[in-house]
N, C-alpha and C positions, 0 to 999 in steps of 0.2 A: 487850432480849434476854431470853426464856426461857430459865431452866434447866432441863434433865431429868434425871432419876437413875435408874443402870438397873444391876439386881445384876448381878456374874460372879462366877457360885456357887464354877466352878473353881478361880480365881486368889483367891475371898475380897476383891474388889474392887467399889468402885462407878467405874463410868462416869457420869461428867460432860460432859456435851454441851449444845448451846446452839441456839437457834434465834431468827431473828430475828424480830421481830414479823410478823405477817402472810407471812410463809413457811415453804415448806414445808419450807426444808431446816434440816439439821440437822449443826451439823460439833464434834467430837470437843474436849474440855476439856483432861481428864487423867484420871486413872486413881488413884484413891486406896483404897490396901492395909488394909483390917482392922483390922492392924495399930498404924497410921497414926494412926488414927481409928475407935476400935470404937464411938463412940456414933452418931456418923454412919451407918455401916455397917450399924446397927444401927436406927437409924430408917429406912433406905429399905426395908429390907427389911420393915418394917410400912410403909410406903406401898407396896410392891410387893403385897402380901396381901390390902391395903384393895382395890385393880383386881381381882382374884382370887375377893373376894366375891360369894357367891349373891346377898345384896341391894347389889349396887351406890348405894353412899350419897356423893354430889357433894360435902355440906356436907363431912362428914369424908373424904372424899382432900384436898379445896382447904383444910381445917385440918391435916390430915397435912404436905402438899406446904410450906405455909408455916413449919414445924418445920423439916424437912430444909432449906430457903432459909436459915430462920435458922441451923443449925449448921455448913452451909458456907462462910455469909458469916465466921461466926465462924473458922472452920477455915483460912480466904484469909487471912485478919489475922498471925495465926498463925504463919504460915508463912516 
């Protein structure tokens, strides 16, 4: 299973969604507040910035992207 992370600027939330290997779809986690978890929060939102970039750089999204794995893994424990 893939994780995705995806900001909602509105609510100050990330979306947590999932996909399974080799498909396309993509179905809903949870919804984690700011709040909640401002480091987390706070790292997607520099991997959402990283995709945004004029030079599009692979190496650092797929080093980004395994931060945010890691502080959600950490965040699930947690909980």
């Amino acid at each position: 299973m893939n994780v995705l992370f995806a900001i909602d600027t509105n609510t100050e939330e990330v979306i947590v969604s999932g996909s399974p290997k080799g498909s396309n779809k993509v179905n809903f986690i949870e919804r984690i507040t700011r709040n909640n978890n401002e480091i987390f929060y706070n790292a997607v939102i520099t991997l959402t910035s990283i995709t945004k970039a004029t030079h599009f750089d692979v190496a650092l999204f797929k080093a980004m992207d395994k931060v945010c794995q890691m502080i959600y893994n950490k965040h699930k424990e947690t909980m």
